[in-house]
PDB file with one MODEL, atoms N, CA, C and O in Angstrom:
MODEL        1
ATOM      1  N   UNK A   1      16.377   9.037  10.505  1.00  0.00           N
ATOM      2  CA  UNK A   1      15.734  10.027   9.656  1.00  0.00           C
ATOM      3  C   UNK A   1      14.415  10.446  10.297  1.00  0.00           C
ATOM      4  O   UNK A   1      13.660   9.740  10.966  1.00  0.00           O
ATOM      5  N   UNK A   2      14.297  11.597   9.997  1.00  0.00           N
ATOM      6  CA  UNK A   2      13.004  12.344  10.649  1.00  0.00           C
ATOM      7  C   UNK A   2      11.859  12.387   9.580  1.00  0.00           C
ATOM      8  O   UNK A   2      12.151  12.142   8.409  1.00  0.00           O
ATOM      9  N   UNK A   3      10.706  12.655   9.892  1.00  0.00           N
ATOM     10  CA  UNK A   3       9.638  12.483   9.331  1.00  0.00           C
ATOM     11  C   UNK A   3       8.598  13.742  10.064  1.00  0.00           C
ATOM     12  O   UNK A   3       7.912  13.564  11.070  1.00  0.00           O
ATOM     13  N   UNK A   4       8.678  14.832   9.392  1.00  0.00           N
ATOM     14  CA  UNK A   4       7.848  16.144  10.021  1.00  0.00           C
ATOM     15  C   UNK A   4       8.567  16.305  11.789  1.00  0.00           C
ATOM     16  O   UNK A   4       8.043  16.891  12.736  1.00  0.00           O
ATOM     17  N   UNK A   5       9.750  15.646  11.764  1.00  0.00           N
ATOM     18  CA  UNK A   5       9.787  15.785  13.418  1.00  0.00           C
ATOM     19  C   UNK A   5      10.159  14.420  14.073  1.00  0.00           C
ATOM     20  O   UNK A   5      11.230  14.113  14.596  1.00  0.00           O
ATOM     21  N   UNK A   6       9.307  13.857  13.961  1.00  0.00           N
ATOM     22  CA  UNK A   6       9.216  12.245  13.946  1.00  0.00           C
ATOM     23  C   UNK A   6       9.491  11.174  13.627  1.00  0.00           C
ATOM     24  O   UNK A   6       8.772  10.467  12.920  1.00  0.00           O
ATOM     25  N   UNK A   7      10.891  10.760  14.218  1.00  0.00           N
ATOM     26  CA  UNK A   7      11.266   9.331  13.951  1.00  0.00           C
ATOM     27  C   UNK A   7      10.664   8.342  13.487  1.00  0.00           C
ATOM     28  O   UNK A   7      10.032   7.613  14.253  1.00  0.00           O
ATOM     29  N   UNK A   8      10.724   8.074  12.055  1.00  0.00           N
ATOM     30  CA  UNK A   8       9.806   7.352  11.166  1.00  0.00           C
ATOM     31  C   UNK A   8       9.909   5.846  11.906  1.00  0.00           C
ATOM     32  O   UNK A   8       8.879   5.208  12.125  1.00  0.00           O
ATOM     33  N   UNK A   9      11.303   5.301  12.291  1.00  0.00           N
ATOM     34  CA  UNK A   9      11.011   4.520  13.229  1.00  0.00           C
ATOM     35  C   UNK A   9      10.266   4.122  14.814  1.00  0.00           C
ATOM     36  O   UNK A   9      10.054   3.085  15.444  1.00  0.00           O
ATOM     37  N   UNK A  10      10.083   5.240  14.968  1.00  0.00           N
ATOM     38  CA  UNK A  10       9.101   4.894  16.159  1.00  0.00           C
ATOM     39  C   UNK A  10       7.633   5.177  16.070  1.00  0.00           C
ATOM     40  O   UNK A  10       6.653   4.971  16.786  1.00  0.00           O
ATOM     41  N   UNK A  11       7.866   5.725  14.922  1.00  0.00           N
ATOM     42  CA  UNK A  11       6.216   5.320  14.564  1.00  0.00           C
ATOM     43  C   UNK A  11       5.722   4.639  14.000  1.00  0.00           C
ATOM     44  O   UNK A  11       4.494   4.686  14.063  1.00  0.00           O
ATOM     45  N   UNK A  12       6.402   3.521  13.047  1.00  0.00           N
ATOM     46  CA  UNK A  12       6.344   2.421  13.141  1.00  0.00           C
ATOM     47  C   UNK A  12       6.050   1.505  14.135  1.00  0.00           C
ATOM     48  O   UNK A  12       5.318   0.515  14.136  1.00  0.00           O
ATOM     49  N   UNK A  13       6.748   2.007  14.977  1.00  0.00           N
ATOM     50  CA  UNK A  13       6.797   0.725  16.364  1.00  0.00           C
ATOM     51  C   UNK A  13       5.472   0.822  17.273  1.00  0.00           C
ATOM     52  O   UNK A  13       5.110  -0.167  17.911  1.00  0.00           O
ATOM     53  N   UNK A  14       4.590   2.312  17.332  1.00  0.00           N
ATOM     54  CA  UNK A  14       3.313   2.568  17.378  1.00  0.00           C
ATOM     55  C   UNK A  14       1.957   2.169  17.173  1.00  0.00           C
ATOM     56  O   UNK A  14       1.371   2.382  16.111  1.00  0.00           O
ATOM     57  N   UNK A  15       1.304   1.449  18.410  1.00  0.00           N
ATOM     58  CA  UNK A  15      -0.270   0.625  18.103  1.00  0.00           C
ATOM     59  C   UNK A  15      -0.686   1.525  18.670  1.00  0.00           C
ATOM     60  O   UNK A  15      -0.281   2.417  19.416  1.00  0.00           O
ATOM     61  N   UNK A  16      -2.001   1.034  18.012  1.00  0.00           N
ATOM     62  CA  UNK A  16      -3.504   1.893  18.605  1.00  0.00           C
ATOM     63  C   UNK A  16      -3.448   2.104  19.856  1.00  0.00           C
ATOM     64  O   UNK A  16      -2.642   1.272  20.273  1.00  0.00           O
ATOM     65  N   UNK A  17      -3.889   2.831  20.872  1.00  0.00           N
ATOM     66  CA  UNK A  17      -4.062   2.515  22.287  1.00  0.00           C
ATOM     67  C   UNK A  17      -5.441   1.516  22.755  1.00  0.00           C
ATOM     68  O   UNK A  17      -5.558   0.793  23.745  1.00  0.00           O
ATOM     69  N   UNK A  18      -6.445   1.798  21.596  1.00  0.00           N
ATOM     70  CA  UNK A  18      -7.402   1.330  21.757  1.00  0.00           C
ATOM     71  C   UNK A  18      -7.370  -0.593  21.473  1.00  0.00           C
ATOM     72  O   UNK A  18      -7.516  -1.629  22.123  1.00  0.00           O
ATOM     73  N   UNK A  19      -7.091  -0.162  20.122  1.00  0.00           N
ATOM     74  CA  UNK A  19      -6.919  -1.517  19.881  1.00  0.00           C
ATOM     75  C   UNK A  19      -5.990  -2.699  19.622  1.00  0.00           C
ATOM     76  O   UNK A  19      -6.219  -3.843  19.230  1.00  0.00           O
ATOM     77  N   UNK A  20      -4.795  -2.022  19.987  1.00  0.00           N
ATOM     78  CA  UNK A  20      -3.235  -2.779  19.588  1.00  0.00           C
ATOM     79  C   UNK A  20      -3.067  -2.791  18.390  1.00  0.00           C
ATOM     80  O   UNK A  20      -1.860  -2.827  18.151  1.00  0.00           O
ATOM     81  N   UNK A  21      -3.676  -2.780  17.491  1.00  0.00           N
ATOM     82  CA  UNK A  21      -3.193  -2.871  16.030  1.00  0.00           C
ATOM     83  C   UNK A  21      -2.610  -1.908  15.631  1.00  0.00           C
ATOM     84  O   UNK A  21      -2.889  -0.828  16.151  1.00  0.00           O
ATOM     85  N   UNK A  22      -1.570  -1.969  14.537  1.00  0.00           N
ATOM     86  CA  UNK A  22      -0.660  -1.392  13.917  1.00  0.00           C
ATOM     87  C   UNK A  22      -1.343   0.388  13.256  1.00  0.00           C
ATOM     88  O   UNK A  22      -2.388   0.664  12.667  1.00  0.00           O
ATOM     89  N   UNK A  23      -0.618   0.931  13.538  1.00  0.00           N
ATOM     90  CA  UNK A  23      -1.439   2.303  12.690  1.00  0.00           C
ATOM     91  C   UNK A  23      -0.065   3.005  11.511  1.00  0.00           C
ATOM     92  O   UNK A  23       1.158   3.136  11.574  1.00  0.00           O
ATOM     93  N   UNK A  24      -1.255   3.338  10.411  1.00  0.00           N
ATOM     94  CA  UNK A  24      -0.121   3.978   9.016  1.00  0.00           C
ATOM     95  C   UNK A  24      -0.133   5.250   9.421  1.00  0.00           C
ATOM     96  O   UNK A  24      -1.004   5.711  10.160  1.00  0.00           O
ATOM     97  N   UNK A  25       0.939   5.963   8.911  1.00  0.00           N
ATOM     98  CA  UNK A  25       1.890   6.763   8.984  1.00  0.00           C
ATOM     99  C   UNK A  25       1.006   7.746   7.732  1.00  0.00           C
ATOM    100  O   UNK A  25       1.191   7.379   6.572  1.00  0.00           O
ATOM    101  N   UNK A  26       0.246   8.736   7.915  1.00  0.00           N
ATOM    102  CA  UNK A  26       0.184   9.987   7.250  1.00  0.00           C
ATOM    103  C   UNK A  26       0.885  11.388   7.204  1.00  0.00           C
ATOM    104  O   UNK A  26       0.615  12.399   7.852  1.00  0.00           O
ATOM    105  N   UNK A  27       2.100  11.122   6.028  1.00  0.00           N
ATOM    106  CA  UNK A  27       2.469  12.135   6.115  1.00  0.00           C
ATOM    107  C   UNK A  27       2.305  13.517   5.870  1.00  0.00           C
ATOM    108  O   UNK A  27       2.896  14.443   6.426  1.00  0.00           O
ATOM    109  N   UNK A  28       1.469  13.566   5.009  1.00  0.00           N
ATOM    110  CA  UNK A  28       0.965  14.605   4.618  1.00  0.00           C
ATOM    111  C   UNK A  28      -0.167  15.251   5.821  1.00  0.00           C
ATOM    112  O   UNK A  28      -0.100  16.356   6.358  1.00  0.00           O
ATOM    113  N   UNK A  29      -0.687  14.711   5.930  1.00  0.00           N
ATOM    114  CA  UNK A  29      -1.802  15.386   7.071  1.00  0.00           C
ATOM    115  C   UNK A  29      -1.407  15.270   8.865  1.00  0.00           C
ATOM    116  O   UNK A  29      -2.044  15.410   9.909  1.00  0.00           O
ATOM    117  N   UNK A  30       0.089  14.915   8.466  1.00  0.00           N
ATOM    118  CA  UNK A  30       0.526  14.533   9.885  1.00  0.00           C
ATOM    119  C   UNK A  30      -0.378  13.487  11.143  1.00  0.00           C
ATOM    120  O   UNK A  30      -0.556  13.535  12.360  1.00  0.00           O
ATOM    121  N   UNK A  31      -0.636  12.902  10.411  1.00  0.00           N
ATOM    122  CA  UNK A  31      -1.225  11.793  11.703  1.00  0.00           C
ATOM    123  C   UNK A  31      -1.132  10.401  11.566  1.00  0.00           C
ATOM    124  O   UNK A  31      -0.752  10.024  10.458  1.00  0.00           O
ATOM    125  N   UNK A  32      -1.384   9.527  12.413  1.00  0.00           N
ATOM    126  CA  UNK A  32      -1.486   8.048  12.512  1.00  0.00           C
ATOM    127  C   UNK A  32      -3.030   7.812  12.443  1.00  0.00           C
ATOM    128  O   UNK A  32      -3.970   8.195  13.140  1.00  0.00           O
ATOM    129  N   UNK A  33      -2.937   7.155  11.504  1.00  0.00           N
ATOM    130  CA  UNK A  33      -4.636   6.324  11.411  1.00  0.00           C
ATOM    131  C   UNK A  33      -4.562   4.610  11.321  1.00  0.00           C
ATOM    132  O   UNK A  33      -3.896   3.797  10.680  1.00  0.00           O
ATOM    133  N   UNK A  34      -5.648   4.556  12.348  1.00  0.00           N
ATOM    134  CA  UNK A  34      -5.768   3.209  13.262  1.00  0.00           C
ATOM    135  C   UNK A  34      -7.120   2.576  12.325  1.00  0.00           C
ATOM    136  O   UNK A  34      -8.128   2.579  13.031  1.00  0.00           O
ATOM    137  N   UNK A  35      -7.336   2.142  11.193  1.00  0.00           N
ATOM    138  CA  UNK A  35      -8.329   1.807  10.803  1.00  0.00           C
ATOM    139  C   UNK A  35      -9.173   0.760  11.526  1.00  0.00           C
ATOM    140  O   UNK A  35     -10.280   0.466  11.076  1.00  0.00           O
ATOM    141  N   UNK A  36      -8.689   0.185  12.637  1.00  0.00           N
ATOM    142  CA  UNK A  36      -9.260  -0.873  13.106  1.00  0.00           C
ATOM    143  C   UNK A  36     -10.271  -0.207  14.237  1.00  0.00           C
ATOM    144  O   UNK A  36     -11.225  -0.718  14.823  1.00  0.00           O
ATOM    145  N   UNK A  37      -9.448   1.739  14.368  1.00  0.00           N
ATOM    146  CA  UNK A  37     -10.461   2.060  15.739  1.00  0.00           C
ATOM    147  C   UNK A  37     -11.361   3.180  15.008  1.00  0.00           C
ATOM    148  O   UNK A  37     -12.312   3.728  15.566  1.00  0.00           O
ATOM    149  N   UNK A  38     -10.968   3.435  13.771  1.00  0.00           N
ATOM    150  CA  UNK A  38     -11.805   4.295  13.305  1.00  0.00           C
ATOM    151  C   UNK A  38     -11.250   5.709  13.574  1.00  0.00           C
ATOM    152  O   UNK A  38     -11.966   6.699  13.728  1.00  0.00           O
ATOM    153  N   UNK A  39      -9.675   5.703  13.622  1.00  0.00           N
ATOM    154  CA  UNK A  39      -9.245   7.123  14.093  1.00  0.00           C
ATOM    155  C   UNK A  39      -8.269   7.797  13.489  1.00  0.00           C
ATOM    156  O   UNK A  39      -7.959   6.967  12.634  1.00  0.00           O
ATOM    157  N   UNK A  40      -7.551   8.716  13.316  1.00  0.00           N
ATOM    158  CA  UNK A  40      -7.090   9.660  13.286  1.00  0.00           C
ATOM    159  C   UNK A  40      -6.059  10.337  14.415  1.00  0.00           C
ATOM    160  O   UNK A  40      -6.453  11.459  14.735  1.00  0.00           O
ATOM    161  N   UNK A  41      -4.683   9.875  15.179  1.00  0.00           N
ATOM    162  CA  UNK A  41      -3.872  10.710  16.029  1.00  0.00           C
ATOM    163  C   UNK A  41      -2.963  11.346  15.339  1.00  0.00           C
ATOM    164  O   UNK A  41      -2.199  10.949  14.459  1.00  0.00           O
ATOM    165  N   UNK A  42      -3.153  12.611  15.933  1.00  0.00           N
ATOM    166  CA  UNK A  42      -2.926  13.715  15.147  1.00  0.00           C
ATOM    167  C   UNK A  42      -1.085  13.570  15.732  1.00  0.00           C
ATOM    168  O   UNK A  42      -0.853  12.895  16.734  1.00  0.00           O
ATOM    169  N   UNK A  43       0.196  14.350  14.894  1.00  0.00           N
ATOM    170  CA  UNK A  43       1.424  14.109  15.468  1.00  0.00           C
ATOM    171  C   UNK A  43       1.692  16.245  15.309  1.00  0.00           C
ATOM    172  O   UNK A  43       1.726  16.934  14.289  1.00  0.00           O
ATOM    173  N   UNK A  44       1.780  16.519  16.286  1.00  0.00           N
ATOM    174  CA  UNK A  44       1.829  18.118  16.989  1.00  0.00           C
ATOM    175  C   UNK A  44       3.319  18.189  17.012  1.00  0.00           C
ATOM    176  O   UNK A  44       3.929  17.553  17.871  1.00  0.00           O
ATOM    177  N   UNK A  45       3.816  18.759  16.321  1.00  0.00           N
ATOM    178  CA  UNK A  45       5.474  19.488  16.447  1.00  0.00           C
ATOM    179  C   UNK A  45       6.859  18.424  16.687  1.00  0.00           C
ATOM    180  O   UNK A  45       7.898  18.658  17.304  1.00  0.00           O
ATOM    181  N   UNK A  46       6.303  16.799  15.720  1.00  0.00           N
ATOM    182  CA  UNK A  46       6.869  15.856  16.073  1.00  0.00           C
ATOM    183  C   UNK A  46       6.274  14.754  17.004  1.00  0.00           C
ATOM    184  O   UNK A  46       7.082  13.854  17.233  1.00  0.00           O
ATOM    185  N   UNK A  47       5.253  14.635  17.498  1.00  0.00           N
ATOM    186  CA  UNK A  47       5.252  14.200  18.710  1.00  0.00           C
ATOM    187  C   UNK A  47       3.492  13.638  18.467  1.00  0.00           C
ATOM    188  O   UNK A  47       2.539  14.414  18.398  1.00  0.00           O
ATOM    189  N   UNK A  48       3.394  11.937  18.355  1.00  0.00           N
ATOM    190  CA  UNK A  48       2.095  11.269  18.512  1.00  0.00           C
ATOM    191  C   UNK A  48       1.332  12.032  19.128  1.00  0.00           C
ATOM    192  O   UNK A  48       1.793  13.091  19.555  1.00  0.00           O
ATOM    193  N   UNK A  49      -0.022  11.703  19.335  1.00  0.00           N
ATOM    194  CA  UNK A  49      -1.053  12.609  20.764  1.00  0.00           C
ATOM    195  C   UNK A  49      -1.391  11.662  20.482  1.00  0.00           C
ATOM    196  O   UNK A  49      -1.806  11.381  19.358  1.00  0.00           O
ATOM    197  N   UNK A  50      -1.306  10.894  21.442  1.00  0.00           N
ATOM    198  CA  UNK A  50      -1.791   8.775  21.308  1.00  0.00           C
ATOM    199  C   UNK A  50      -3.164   8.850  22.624  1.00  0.00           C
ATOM    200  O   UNK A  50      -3.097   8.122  23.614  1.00  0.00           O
ATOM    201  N   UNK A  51      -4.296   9.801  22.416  1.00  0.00           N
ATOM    202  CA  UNK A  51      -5.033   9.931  23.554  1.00  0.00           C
ATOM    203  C   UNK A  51      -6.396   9.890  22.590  1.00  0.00           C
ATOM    204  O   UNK A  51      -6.502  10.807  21.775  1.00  0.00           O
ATOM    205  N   UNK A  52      -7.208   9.105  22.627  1.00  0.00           N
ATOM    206  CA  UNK A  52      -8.428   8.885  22.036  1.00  0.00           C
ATOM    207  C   UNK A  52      -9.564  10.307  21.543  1.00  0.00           C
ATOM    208  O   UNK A  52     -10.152  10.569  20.494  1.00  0.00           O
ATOM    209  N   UNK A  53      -9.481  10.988  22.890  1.00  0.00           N
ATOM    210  CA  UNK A  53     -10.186  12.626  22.761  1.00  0.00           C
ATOM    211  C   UNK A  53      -9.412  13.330  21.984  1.00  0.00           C
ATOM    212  O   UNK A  53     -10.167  14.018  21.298  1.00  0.00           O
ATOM    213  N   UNK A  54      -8.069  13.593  21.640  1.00  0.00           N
ATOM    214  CA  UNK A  54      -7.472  14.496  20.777  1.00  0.00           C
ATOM    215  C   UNK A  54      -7.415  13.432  19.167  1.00  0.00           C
ATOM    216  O   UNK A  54      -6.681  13.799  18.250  1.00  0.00           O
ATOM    217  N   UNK A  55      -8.371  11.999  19.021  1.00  0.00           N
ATOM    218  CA  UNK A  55      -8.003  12.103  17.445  1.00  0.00           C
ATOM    219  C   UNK A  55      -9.421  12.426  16.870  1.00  0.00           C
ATOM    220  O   UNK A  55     -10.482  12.709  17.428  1.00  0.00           O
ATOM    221  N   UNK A  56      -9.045  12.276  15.474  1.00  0.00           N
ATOM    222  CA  UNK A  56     -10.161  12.564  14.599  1.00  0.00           C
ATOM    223  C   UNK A  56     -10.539  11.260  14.358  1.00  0.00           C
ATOM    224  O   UNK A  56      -9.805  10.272  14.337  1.00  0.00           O
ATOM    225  N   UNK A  57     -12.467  11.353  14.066  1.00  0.00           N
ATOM    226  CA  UNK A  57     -13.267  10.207  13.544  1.00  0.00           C
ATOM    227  C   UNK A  57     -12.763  10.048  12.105  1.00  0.00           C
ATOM    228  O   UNK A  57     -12.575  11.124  11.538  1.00  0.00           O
ATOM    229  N   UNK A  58     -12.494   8.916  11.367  1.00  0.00           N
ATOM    230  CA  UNK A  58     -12.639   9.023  10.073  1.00  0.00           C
ATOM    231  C   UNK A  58     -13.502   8.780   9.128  1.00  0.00           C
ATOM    232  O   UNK A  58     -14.186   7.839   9.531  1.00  0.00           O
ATOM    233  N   UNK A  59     -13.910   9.164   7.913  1.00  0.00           N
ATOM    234  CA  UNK A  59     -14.849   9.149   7.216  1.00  0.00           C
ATOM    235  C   UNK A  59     -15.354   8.083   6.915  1.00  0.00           C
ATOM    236  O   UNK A  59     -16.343   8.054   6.182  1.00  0.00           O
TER     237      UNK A  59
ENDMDL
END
């Protein structure tokens, strides 16, 4: 099953780059947030952007 594009299973299977820890699944705003790095990776037409400069800081 897909998820905006995105194999809900492999984004599951998805750590931080920064910090290895596990990141949740936002579906609504389309992204992975890494609370342990303080981030935000945004998922573009299906597809993680698992690169530190393309996420958002979070509040």
């Amino acid at each position: 099953m897909t998820e905006g594009g995105a194999d809900r299973r492999m984004l599951e299977a998805l750590v931080c780059p920064m910090t290895h820890q596990t990141l949740r699944y936002d579906a609504e705003a389309q992204e992975l947030i890494s609370k342990a790095a303080g981030l935000a990776y945004p998922i573009r037409n299906g597809i993680p952007i698992m690169l530190e400069h393309e996420a958002r800081e979070l509040d």
